[in-house]
N, C-alpha and C positions, 0 to 999 in steps of 0.2 A: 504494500500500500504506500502512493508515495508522501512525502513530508509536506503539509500545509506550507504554503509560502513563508506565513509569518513565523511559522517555527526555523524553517531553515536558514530564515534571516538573522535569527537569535543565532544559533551557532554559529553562520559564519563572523557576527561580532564575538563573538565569545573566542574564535580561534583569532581574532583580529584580519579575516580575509573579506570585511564588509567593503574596502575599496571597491572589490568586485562586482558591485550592484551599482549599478546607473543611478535608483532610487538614492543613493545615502551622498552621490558627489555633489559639489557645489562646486557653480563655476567659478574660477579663479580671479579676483578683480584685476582688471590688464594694469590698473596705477599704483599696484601694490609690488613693492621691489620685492615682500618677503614674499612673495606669492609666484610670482612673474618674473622668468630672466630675459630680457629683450635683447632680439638679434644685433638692434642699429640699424638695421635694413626693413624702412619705411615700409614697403608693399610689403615684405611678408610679414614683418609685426602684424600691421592691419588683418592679416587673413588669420592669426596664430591668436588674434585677441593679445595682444600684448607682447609676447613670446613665449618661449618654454618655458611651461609647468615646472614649479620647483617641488619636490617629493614626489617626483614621478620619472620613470624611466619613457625616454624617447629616443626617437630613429633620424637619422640622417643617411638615406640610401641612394646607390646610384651607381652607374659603370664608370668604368675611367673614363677621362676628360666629360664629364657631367659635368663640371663645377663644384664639386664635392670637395674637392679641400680645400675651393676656393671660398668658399662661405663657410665651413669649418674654420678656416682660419680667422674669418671677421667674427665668427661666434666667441671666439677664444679673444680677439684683439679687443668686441665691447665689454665682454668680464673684466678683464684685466683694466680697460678705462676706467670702470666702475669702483675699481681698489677692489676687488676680489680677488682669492685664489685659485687658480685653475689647478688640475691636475691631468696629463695629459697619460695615457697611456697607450705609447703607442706599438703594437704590436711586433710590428715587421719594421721599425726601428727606420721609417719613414719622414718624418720628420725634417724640412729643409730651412734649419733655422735662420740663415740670411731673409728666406720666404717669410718664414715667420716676424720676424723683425721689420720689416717693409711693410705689411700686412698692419702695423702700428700692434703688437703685441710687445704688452711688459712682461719681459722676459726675465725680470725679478721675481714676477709672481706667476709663473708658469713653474710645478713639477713636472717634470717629462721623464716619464719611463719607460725605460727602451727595451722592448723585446728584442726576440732573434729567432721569430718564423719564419721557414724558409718559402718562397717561391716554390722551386722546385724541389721539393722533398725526394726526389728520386724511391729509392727504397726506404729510406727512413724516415718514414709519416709515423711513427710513433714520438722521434723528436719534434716535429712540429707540436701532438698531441700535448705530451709534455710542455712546450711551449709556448702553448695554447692556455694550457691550466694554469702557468704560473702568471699567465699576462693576467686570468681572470682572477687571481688569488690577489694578484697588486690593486687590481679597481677594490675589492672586497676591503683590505685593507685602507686604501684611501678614504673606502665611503663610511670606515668604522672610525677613523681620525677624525672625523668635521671636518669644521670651517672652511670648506672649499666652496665656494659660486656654483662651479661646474666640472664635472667629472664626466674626462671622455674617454671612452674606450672607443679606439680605432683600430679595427679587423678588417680594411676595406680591402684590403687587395688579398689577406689571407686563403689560402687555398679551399674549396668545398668541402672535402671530406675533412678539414679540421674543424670545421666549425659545426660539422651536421655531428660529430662526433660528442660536439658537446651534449650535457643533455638541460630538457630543457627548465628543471628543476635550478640551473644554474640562474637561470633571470628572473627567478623568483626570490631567491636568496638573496641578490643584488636590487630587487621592487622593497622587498622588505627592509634595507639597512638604509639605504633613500626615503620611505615612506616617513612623513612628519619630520623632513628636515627640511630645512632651506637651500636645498642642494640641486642642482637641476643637470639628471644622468643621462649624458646622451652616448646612443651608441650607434657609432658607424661604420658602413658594410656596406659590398654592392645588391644584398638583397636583403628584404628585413629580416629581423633576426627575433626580435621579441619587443614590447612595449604592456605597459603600464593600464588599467584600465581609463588613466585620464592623461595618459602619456599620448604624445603625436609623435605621426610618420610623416617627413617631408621628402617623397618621393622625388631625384632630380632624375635629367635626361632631355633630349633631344625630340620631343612629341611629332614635329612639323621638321618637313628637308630642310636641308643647307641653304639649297635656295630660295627658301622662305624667308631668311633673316634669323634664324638660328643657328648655332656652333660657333666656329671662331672669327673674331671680328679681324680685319687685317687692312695698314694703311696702305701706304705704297709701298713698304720691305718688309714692317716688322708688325706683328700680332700689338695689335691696338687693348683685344679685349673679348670675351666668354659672353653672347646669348644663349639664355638656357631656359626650362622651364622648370617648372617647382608643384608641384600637387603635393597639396596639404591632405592628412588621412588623420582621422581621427575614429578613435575605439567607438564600435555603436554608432557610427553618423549617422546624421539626418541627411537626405541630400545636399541641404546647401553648406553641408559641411565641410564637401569633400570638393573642393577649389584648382582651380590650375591657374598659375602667375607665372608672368614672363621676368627674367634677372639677366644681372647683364654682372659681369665684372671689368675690372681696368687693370692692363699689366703696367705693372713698372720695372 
């Protein structure tokens, strides 16, 4: 016989897994810093309600040359404006910190922890495995320290079978050490990986050809700058939740 809604609402408060009901979320004020971590990036604030959920795990997805570490890197560059602490974790020890530094990131207030997963694992896809669990044991760690703004875990280029290998009890571990804190968990990958029940997905990519005015902008010799597109996903949408915004970036 199954469980009356209202009873099984009480137990999953009792285990503390009531995030998971639609019913018990309130939405986040966008003018609340404790609430809200904002990108700096005008259109997609607007479409995020402010920016990223703080006590919730979210996604930043996408193929190479998306724009994905292009707007990763201004996520990180308006924390660190803000006097927060970032913590970066980046798996495949990616990270190009002149990039970084250009990008306007205080690189006082950035931790960056550098994995060493490999590309090509050839036969030994258990070290990457291994190298897999300890990138995700260092986010675990960060997110049990505090005081960080934003904590990222960056597995974007990581190989398939490292990451399907994970299981998926691990992003729940990581929704729970985030939940009720001021911390705002994003994780990035070329596919989604897991989110929060009031966490968002910002899907990047190329929707429309080249020759529509998306991919790479270029003057007369050298790359000007990134059109891209951005679809906003959220847990349980309504329709007009689920969004597509044009982004542009600028090299220097």
């Amino acid at each position: 016989m199954p469980l009356p809604r209202a009873t099984l609402e009480t137990l999953l408060r009792a285990r503390r897994l009531d995030r998971t009901l639609t019913t018990t979320m309130v939405a986040p004020d966008p003018h609340d810093e404790g609430a809200i971590a904002p990108t700096d990036v005008t259109t997609l604030d607007a479409h995020l309600g402010g920016g990223f959920p703080r006590g919730q795990l979210s996604e930043l997805v996408g193929p190479r040359s998306s724009g994905r570490s292009s707007l990763l890197l201004q996520l990180i560059a308006a924390a660190t404006r803000r006097g927060e602490l970032v913590a970066l974790v980046d798996a495949l020890d990616m990270l190009d910190v002149e990039s970084a530094a250009t990008a306007g990131i205080d690189l006082t207030r950035l931790l960056w922890i550098r994995g060493h997963v490999l590309l090509r694992a050839g036969l030994c896809r258990d070290v990457n495995q291994r190298a897999m669990e300890q990138a995700i044991r260092a986010c675990a760690l960060v997110l049990q320290a505090g005081n960080f703004g934003l904590v990222v875990f960056d597995a974007a280029e990581a190989p398939t079978d490292a990451m399907r290998q994970l299981p998926f009890t691990t992003w729940l571990r990581l929704q729970r050490m985030v939940e009720g804190t001021q911390t705002a968990c994003l994780l990035v990958g070329g596919e989604p990986m897991a989110r929060s029940a009031a966490g968002l997905t910002i899907r990047l990519g190329h929707d429309r050809p080249l020759g529509s005015g998306r991919g790479p902008r270029f003057g007369t010799t050298l790359l000007e700058g990134l059109d891209f597109d951005a679809r906003v996903l959220r847990a349980r949408a309504r329709r007009e939740d689920d969004v597509r915004l044009a982004l542009s970036t600028v090299a220097r």
